[in-house]
C-alpha positions in Angstrom: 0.0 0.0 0.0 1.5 3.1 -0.9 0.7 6.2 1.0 0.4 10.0 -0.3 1.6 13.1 1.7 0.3 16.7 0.7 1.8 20.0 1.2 -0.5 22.2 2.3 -0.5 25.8 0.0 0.3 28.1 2.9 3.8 26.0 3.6 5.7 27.6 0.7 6.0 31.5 0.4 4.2 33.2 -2.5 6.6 34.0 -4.9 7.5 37.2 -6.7 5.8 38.2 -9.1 6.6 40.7 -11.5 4.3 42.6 -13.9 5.3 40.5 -17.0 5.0 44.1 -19.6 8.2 45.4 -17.4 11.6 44.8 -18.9 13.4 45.0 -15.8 16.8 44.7 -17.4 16.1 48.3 -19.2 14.7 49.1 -15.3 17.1 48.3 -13.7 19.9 50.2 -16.3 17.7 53.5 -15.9 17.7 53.2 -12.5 21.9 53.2 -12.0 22.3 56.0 -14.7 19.9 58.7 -13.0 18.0 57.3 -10.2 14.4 57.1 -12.5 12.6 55.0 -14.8 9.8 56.7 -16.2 8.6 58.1 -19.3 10.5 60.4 -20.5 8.0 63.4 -19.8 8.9 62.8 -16.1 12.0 62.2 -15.8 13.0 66.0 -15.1 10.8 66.1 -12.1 11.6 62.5 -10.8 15.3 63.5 -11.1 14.5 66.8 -9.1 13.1 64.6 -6.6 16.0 62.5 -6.5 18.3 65.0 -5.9 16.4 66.5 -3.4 16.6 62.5 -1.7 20.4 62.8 -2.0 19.9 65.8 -0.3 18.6 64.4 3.0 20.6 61.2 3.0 18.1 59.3 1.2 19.5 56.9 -1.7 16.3 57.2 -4.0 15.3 54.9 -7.3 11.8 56.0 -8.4 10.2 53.5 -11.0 6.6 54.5 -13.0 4.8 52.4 -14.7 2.1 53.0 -18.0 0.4 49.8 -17.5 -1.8 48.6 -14.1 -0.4 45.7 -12.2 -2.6 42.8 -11.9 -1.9 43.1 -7.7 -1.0 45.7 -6.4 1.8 43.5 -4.5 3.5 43.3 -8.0 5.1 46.6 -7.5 6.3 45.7 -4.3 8.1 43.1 -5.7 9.6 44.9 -8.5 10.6 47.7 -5.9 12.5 44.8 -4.1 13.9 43.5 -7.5 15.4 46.7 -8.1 16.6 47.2 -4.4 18.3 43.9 -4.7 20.5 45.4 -7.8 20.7 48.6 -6.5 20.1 49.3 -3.0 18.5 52.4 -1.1 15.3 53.1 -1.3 12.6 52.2 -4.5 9.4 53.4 -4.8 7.5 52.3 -8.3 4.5 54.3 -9.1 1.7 52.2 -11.2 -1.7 53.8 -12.3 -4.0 53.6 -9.0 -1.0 51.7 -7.4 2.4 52.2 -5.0 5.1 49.8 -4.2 8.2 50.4 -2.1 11.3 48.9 -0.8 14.0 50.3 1.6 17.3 48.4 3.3 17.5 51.7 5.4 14.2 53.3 6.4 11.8 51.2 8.6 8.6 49.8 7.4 6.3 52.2 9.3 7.5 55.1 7.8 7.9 53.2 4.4 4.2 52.4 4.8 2.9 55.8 5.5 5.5 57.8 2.8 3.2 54.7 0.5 -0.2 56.0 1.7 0.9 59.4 0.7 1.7 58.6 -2.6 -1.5 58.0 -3.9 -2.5 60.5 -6.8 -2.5 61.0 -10.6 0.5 62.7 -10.8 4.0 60.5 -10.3 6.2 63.6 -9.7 3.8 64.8 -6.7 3.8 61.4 -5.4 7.1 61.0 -5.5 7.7 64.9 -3.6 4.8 64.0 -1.2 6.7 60.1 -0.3 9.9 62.2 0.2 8.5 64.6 2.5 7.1 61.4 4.6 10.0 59.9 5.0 12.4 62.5 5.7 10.1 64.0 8.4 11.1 63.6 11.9 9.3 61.0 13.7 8.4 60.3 17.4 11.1 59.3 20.0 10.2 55.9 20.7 13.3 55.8 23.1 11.9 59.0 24.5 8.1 57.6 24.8 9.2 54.7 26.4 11.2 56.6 29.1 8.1 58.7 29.6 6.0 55.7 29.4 8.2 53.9 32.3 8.3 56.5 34.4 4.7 57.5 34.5 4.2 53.6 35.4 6.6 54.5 38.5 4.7 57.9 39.4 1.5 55.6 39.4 2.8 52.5 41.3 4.7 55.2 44.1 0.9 56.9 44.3 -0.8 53.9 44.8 2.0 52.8 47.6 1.6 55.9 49.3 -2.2 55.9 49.5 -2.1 51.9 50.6 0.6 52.9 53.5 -1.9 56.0 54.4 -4.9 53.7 54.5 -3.5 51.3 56.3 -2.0 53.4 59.4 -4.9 54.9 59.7 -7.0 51.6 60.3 -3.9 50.7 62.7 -4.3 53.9 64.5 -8.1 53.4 65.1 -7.3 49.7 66.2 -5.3 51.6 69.1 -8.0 54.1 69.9 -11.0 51.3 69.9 -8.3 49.1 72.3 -7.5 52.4 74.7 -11.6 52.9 75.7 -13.5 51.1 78.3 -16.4 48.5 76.8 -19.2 47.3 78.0 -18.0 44.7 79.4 -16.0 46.5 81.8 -18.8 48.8 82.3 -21.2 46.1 83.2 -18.1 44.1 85.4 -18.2 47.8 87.8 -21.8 48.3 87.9 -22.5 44.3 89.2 -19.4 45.2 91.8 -21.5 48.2 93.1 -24.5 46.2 93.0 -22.9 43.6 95.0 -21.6 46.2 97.6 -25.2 47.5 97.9 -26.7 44.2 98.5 -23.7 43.2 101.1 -24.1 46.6 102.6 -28.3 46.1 103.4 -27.8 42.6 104.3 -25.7 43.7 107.1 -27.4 46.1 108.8 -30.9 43.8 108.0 -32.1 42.9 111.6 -32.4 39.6 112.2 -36.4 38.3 112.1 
Protein backbone atom coordinates (compact mmCIF):
# COMPACT_ATOMS: atom_id res chain seq x y z
CA UNK A 1 0.00 0.00 0.00
CA UNK A 2 1.50 3.13 -0.95
CA UNK A 3 0.68 6.20 1.01
CA UNK A 4 0.40 10.03 -0.27
CA UNK A 5 1.64 13.05 1.67
CA UNK A 6 0.30 16.69 0.71
CA UNK A 7 1.83 20.03 1.22
CA UNK A 8 -0.48 22.25 2.33
CA UNK A 9 -0.50 25.76 0.01
CA UNK A 10 0.33 28.11 2.90
CA UNK A 11 3.78 25.97 3.56
CA UNK A 12 5.70 27.57 0.66
CA UNK A 13 6.03 31.45 0.41
CA UNK A 14 4.19 33.15 -2.52
CA UNK A 15 6.61 33.98 -4.92
CA UNK A 16 7.55 37.25 -6.73
CA UNK A 17 5.85 38.24 -9.10
CA UNK A 18 6.63 40.73 -11.45
CA UNK A 19 4.35 42.65 -13.90
CA UNK A 20 5.29 40.46 -17.02
CA UNK A 21 4.96 44.10 -19.57
CA UNK A 22 8.18 45.36 -17.44
CA UNK A 23 11.64 44.76 -18.94
CA UNK A 24 13.36 44.97 -15.79
CA UNK A 25 16.78 44.69 -17.36
CA UNK A 26 16.13 48.30 -19.17
CA UNK A 27 14.72 49.11 -15.30
CA UNK A 28 17.13 48.30 -13.72
CA UNK A 29 19.94 50.18 -16.28
CA UNK A 30 17.67 53.55 -15.88
CA UNK A 31 17.70 53.24 -12.46
CA UNK A 32 21.87 53.17 -11.96
CA UNK A 33 22.33 56.04 -14.68
CA UNK A 34 19.88 58.73 -12.96
CA UNK A 35 17.97 57.31 -10.23
CA UNK A 36 14.36 57.13 -12.46
CA UNK A 37 12.58 55.03 -14.82
CA UNK A 38 9.82 56.71 -16.17
CA UNK A 39 8.60 58.12 -19.29
CA UNK A 40 10.54 60.44 -20.51
CA UNK A 41 8.04 63.44 -19.84
CA UNK A 42 8.87 62.81 -16.05
CA UNK A 43 11.96 62.17 -15.78
CA UNK A 44 13.00 65.97 -15.12
CA UNK A 45 10.79 66.11 -12.13
CA UNK A 46 11.60 62.52 -10.80
CA UNK A 47 15.34 63.49 -11.11
CA UNK A 48 14.46 66.80 -9.11
CA UNK A 49 13.06 64.65 -6.57
CA UNK A 50 16.05 62.46 -6.53
CA UNK A 51 18.32 65.04 -5.91
CA UNK A 52 16.37 66.52 -3.43
CA UNK A 53 16.61 62.51 -1.71
CA UNK A 54 20.35 62.78 -2.00
CA UNK A 55 19.91 65.77 -0.28
CA UNK A 56 18.59 64.38 3.02
CA UNK A 57 20.65 61.25 2.96
CA UNK A 58 18.09 59.34 1.23
CA UNK A 59 19.53 56.94 -1.73
CA UNK A 60 16.30 57.19 -4.03
CA UNK A 61 15.30 54.91 -7.30
CA UNK A 62 11.82 55.96 -8.36
CA UNK A 63 10.20 53.45 -11.03
CA UNK A 64 6.55 54.50 -13.01
CA UNK A 65 4.84 52.38 -14.67
CA UNK A 66 2.14 53.03 -18.03
CA UNK A 67 0.38 49.80 -17.48
CA UNK A 68 -1.76 48.60 -14.13
CA UNK A 69 -0.37 45.70 -12.20
CA UNK A 70 -2.62 42.78 -11.94
CA UNK A 71 -1.91 43.07 -7.70
CA UNK A 72 -1.02 45.65 -6.39
CA UNK A 73 1.80 43.47 -4.52
CA UNK A 74 3.52 43.34 -7.98
CA UNK A 75 5.11 46.60 -7.54
CA UNK A 76 6.25 45.70 -4.26
CA UNK A 77 8.10 43.13 -5.69
CA UNK A 78 9.57 44.95 -8.50
CA UNK A 79 10.60 47.69 -5.92
CA UNK A 80 12.46 44.76 -4.14
CA UNK A 81 13.94 43.50 -7.51
CA UNK A 82 15.40 46.74 -8.09
CA UNK A 83 16.62 47.19 -4.37
CA UNK A 84 18.33 43.86 -4.74
CA UNK A 85 20.46 45.45 -7.77
CA UNK A 86 20.65 48.61 -6.55
CA UNK A 87 20.10 49.27 -3.02
CA UNK A 88 18.48 52.42 -1.15
CA UNK A 89 15.29 53.14 -1.26
CA UNK A 90 12.56 52.16 -4.52
CA UNK A 91 9.37 53.45 -4.80
CA UNK A 92 7.53 52.26 -8.29
CA UNK A 93 4.47 54.25 -9.06
CA UNK A 94 1.68 52.22 -11.25
CA UNK A 95 -1.68 53.75 -12.26
CA UNK A 96 -4.03 53.63 -8.95
CA UNK A 97 -1.01 51.73 -7.41
CA UNK A 98 2.45 52.15 -4.96
CA UNK A 99 5.08 49.79 -4.23
CA UNK A 100 8.18 50.39 -2.15
CA UNK A 101 11.27 48.86 -0.79
CA UNK A 102 14.00 50.34 1.62
CA UNK A 103 17.30 48.42 3.31
CA UNK A 104 17.51 51.67 5.40
CA UNK A 105 14.24 53.33 6.40
CA UNK A 106 11.80 51.16 8.57
CA UNK A 107 8.59 49.80 7.45
CA UNK A 108 6.27 52.15 9.29
CA UNK A 109 7.52 55.11 7.80
CA UNK A 110 7.86 53.17 4.40
CA UNK A 111 4.17 52.41 4.76
CA UNK A 112 2.93 55.81 5.55
CA UNK A 113 5.47 57.75 2.82
CA UNK A 114 3.23 54.72 0.47
CA UNK A 115 -0.19 55.99 1.68
CA UNK A 116 0.85 59.35 0.70
CA UNK A 117 1.75 58.62 -2.62
CA UNK A 118 -1.51 57.98 -3.94
CA UNK A 119 -2.47 60.47 -6.82
CA UNK A 120 -2.46 60.95 -10.60
CA UNK A 121 0.53 62.67 -10.82
CA UNK A 122 4.04 60.54 -10.27
CA UNK A 123 6.20 63.58 -9.66
CA UNK A 124 3.78 64.81 -6.71
CA UNK A 125 3.75 61.44 -5.42
CA UNK A 126 7.05 61.02 -5.53
CA UNK A 127 7.74 64.92 -3.58
CA UNK A 128 4.77 63.96 -1.15
CA UNK A 129 6.68 60.11 -0.34
CA UNK A 130 9.93 62.18 0.21
CA UNK A 131 8.46 64.58 2.47
CA UNK A 132 7.13 61.44 4.61
CA UNK A 133 10.05 59.86 4.97
CA UNK A 134 12.38 62.51 5.68
CA UNK A 135 10.12 64.04 8.40
CA UNK A 136 11.06 63.62 11.93
CA UNK A 137 9.28 61.01 13.65
CA UNK A 138 8.40 60.28 17.38
CA UNK A 139 11.07 59.34 20.04
CA UNK A 140 10.23 55.85 20.70
CA UNK A 141 13.28 55.84 23.07
CA UNK A 142 11.85 59.04 24.52
CA UNK A 143 8.15 57.60 24.84
CA UNK A 144 9.18 54.72 26.36
CA UNK A 145 11.23 56.60 29.10
CA UNK A 146 8.10 58.70 29.62
CA UNK A 147 6.02 55.74 29.39
CA UNK A 148 8.20 53.86 32.31
CA UNK A 149 8.35 56.51 34.37
CA UNK A 150 4.67 57.47 34.50
CA UNK A 151 4.23 53.56 35.38
CA UNK A 152 6.61 54.49 38.51
CA UNK A 153 4.69 57.94 39.40
CA UNK A 154 1.49 55.56 39.38
CA UNK A 155 2.76 52.52 41.35
CA UNK A 156 4.65 55.18 44.14
CA UNK A 157 0.93 56.92 44.34
CA UNK A 158 -0.76 53.90 44.79
CA UNK A 159 2.04 52.79 47.63
CA UNK A 160 1.57 55.89 49.31
CA UNK A 161 -2.22 55.87 49.50
CA UNK A 162 -2.15 51.86 50.56
CA UNK A 163 0.61 52.90 53.53
CA UNK A 164 -1.90 56.01 54.39
CA UNK A 165 -4.88 53.65 54.51
CA UNK A 166 -3.47 51.27 56.27
CA UNK A 167 -2.03 53.37 59.42
CA UNK A 168 -4.95 54.93 59.67
CA UNK A 169 -6.99 51.62 60.27
CA UNK A 170 -3.85 50.69 62.72
CA UNK A 171 -4.29 53.94 64.53
CA UNK A 172 -8.11 53.44 65.06
CA UNK A 173 -7.34 49.75 66.22
CA UNK A 174 -5.26 51.56 69.07
CA UNK A 175 -7.98 54.05 69.87
CA UNK A 176 -11.02 51.25 69.88
CA UNK A 177 -8.25 49.14 72.35
CA UNK A 178 -7.48 52.36 74.73
CA UNK A 179 -11.56 52.87 75.67
CA UNK A 180 -13.48 51.10 78.34
CA UNK A 181 -16.40 48.49 76.85
CA UNK A 182 -19.24 47.27 77.96
CA UNK A 183 -18.04 44.74 79.44
CA UNK A 184 -15.95 46.52 81.82
CA UNK A 185 -18.76 48.75 82.30
CA UNK A 186 -21.24 46.07 83.24
CA UNK A 187 -18.13 44.12 85.40
CA UNK A 188 -18.15 47.84 87.76
CA UNK A 189 -21.78 48.31 87.90
CA UNK A 190 -22.53 44.26 89.19
CA UNK A 191 -19.40 45.18 91.79
CA UNK A 192 -21.47 48.16 93.09
CA UNK A 193 -24.50 46.20 92.99
CA UNK A 194 -22.86 43.62 94.99
CA UNK A 195 -21.56 46.23 97.62
CA UNK A 196 -25.25 47.53 97.89
CA UNK A 197 -26.73 44.18 98.46
CA UNK A 198 -23.75 43.22 101.09
CA UNK A 199 -24.07 46.60 102.63
CA UNK A 200 -28.32 46.09 103.38
CA UNK A 201 -27.85 42.61 104.33
CA UNK A 202 -25.73 43.69 107.06
CA UNK A 203 -27.43 46.07 108.80
CA UNK A 204 -30.92 43.79 107.97
CA UNK A 205 -32.14 42.88 111.57
CA UNK A 206 -32.43 39.64 112.24
CA UNK A 207 -36.42 38.26 112.07
Amino acid sequence: MSLSYSVPVHAAPAAAEIPPFVDVPSTLADVADDGVSAPAELVPGLEAVVARAQDEGIALNVVVLEEPARLDSNLRDLATEVGAADGGTVLVLGPGQVGTFSDSIDRVTLEAGQDSAYTSDPVLSANQFLDVVIAPGPSWTGLTLALVALVALVLGATGWANALRFRARQDGSAQDADMPGAAGTTAVSDTADSRRVTTTDAVRPND
